[in-house]
C-alpha positions as CSV (number, residue, x, y, z in Angstrom):
1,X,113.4,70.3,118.9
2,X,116.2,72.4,119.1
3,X,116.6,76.1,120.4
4,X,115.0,78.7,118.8
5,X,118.2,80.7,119.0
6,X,121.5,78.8,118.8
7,X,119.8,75.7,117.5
8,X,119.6,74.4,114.0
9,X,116.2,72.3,112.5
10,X,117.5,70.8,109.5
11,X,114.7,69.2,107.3
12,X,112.0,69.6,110.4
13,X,109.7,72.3,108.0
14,X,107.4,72.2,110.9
15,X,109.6,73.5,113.5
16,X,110.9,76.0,111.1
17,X,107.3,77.4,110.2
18,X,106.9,77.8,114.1
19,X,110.1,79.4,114.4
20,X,109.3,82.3,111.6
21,X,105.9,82.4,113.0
22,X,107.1,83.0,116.8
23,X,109.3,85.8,115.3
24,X,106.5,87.4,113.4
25,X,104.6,87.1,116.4
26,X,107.5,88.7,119.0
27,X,106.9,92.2,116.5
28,X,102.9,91.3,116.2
29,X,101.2,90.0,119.1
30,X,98.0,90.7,117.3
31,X,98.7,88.6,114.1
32,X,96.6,85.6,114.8
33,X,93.7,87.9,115.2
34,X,94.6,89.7,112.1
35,X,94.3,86.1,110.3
36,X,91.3,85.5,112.3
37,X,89.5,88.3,110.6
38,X,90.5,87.8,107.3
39,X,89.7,84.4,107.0
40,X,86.2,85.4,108.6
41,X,85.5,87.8,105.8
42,X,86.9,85.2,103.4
43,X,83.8,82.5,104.8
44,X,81.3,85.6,104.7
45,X,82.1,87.0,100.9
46,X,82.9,83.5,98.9
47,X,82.4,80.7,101.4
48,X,84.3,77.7,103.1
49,X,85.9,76.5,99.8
50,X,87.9,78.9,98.5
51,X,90.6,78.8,95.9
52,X,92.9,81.3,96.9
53,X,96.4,82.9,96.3
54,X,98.5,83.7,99.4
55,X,100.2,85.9,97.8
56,X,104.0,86.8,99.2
57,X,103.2,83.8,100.8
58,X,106.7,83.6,102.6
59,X,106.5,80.3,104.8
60,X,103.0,80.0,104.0
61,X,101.5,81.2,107.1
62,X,98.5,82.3,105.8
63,X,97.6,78.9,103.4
64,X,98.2,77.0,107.0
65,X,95.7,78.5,108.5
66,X,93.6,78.8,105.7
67,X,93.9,74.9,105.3
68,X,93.2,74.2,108.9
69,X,90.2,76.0,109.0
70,X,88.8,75.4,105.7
71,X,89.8,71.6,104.5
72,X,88.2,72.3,101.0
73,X,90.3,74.9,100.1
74,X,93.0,75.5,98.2
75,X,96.1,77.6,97.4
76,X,98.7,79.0,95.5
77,X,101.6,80.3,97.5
78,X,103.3,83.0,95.6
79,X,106.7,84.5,96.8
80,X,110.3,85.7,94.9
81,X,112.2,84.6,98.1
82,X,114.1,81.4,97.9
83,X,114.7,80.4,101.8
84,X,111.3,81.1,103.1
85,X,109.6,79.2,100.0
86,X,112.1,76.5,100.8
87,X,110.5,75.9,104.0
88,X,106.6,76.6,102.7
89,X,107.5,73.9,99.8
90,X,108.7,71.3,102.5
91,X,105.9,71.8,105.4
92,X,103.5,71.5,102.9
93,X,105.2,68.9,101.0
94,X,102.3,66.1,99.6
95,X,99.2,68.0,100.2
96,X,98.1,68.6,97.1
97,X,96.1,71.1,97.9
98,X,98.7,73.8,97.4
99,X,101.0,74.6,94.8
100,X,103.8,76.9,95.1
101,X,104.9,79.2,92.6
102,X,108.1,81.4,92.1
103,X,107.9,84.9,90.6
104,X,108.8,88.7,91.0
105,X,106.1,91.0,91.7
106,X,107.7,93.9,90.3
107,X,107.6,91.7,86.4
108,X,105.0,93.2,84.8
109,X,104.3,89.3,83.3
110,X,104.0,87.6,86.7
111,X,100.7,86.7,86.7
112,X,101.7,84.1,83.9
113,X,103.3,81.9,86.7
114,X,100.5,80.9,88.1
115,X,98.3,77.8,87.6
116,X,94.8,79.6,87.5
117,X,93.2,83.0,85.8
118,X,91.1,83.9,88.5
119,X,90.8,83.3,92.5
120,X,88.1,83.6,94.7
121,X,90.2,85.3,97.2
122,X,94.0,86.6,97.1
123,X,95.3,87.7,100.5
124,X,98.5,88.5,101.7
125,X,100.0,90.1,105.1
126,X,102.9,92.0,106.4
127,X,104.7,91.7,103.2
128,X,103.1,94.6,100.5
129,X,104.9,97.4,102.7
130,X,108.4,96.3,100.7
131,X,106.8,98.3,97.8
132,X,106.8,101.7,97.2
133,X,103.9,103.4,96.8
134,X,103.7,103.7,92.7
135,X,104.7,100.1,92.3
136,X,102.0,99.1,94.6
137,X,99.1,101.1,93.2
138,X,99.9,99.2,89.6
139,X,100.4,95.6,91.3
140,X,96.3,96.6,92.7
141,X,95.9,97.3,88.8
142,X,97.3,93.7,88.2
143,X,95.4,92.2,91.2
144,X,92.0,93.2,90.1
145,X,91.9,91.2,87.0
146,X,93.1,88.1,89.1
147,X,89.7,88.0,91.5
148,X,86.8,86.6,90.3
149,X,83.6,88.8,90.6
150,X,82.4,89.3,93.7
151,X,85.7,87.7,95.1
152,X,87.7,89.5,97.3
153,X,91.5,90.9,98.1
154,X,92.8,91.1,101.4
155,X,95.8,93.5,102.8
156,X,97.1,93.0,106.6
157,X,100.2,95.5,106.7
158,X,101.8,98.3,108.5
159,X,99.2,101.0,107.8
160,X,99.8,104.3,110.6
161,X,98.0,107.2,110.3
162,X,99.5,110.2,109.1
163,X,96.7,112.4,110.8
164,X,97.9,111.3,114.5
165,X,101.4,111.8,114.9
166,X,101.6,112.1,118.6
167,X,99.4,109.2,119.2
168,X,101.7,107.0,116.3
169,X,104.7,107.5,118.1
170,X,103.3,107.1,121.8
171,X,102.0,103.6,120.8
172,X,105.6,102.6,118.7
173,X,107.7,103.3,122.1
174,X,105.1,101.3,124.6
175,X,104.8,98.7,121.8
176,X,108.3,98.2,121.8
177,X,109.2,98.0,125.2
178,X,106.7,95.3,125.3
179,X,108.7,94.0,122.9
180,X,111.4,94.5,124.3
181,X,110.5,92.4,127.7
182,X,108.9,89.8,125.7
183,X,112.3,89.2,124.0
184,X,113.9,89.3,127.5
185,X,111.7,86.9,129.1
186,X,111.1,84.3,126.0
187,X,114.7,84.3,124.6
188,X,113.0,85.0,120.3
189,X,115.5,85.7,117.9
190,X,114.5,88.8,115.9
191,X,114.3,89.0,112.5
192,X,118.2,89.6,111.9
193,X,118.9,86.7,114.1
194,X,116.4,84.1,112.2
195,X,118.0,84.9,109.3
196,X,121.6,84.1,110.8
197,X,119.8,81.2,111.9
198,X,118.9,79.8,108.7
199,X,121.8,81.0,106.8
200,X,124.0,78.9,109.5
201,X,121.8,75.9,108.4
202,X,123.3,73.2,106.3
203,X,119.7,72.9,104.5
204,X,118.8,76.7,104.0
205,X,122.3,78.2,103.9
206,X,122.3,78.2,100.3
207,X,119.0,79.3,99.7
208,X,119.3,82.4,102.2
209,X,122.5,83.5,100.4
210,X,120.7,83.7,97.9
211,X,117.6,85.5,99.1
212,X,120.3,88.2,100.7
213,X,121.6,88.6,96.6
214,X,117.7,89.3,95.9
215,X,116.6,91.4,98.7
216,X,120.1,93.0,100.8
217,X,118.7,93.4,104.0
218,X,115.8,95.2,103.8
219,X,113.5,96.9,100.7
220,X,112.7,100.5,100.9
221,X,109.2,100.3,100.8
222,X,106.3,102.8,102.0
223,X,103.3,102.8,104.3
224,X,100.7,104.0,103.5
225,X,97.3,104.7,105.4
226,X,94.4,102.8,105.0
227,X,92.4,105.4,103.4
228,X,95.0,105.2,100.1
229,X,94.7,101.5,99.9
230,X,90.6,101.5,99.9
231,X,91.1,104.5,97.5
232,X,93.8,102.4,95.4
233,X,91.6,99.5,95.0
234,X,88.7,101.3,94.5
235,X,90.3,102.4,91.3
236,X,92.1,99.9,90.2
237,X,88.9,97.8,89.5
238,X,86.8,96.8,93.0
239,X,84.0,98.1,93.8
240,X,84.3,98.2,97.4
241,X,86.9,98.5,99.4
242,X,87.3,99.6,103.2
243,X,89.0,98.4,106.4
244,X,87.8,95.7,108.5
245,X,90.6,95.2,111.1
246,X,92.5,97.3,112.6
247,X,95.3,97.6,115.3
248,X,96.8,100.8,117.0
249,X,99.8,100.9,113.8
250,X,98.2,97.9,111.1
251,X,95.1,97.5,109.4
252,X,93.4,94.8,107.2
253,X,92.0,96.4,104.0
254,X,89.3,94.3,102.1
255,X,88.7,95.1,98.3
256,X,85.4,93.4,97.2
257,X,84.9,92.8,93.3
């Protein structure tokens, strides 16, 4: 395998799902138990055999788990951005268990992209907070219809509270210099280096131009707290919703239909 940092992978999907997922993990120690959870509260609510949309699916992080741990399921893998779908469709490349689907969430008429009317579960992580706030309370609107009755959505994302200032910005500087002598010590490119990484790529140089022409470097997006999102989904159709993770600066909010 070649170096995570100066190296380039080529057509090896594997080694470039573990390189996005050691970057994700360098700025989120805690994100395998954030998947833990949710696929937990996925076996509790709807059982070991979901159909499920892992939605802004990116690489697909999520559906891998999910697969792993659940061999019955399935998935739709939903995302607008061209490089990291690139590397979901080749890792997961003859498994017909998932299906990949390309499609804006801002179009009011993306829901006609996918392959199903209803899912057991949707879930998605990390990804919502490129939304402002209005745009994400209608996309809950458009969500609700999507889960099946007494199905379930699932939200793990940057959620601080707004209450705790002093404590919020205590745990961002300690949290970083973790980071920071984590990055030292294990040599992980950060996300503005992965990205130079794939775009120097003979494979996923053309699809990360063109994720850059999408995106630019970053959305401006917002954060709310947890106590918006249960509030959101509550009224945008589910009948309970409350969170059932959560880390000093994330949470994992569960709307139940």
């Amino acid at each position: 395998m070649a170096d995570t940092v100066t190296g380039s992978f080529g057509t090896d999907w594997q080694a470039w799902q573990d390189s996005w997922d050691r970057q994700q993990e360098w700025y989120m120690p805690d994100r395998e138990e954030r998947f833990r959870v949710m696929l937990d509260m996925v076996e509790a609510l709807v059982g070991p055999a979901p159909r499920v949309l892992d939605l802004a699916c990116g690489t697909g992080s999520i559906t891998d788990r999910l697969l792993k741990r659940f061999p019955l399921a399935s998935s739709t893998g939903l995302d607008l951005d061209p490089a990291l779908l690139t590397i979901a469709r080749g890792h997961f490349a003859g498994d017909d268990r998932v299906t990949f689907v390309t499609a804006d969430l801002k179009d009011p008429g993306w829901r006609s992209a996918l392959p199903h009317e209803t899912y057991d579960a949707v879930l998605t992580a990390t990804a919502l907070h490129w939304l402002p706030s209005a745009d994400l309370a209608v996309l809950y609107g458009q969500l609700a219809p999507l889960v099946r009755p007494g199905g379930v959505f699932m939200n793990a994302d940057h959620m601080p509270d707004p209450a705790t200032p002093r404590i919020g910005a205590a745990e961002h500087a300690h949290r970083h210099g973790v980071m920071d002598a984590a990055r030292a010590r294990l040599g992980v490119p950060d996300w503005r280096e992965w990205w130079a990484l794939a775009a120097a790529d003979p494979v996923l140089a053309g699809p990360t131009e063109a994720r850059f022409a999408i995106y630019g470097e970053h959305a401006d997006g917002d954060t709310p707290d947890e106590a918006w999102h249960a509030r959101t989904l509550r009224e945008a159709g589910f009948a309970e919703a409350r969170a059932v993770w959560r880390s000093p600066s994330d949470a994992l909010v569960l709307g139940l239909k």
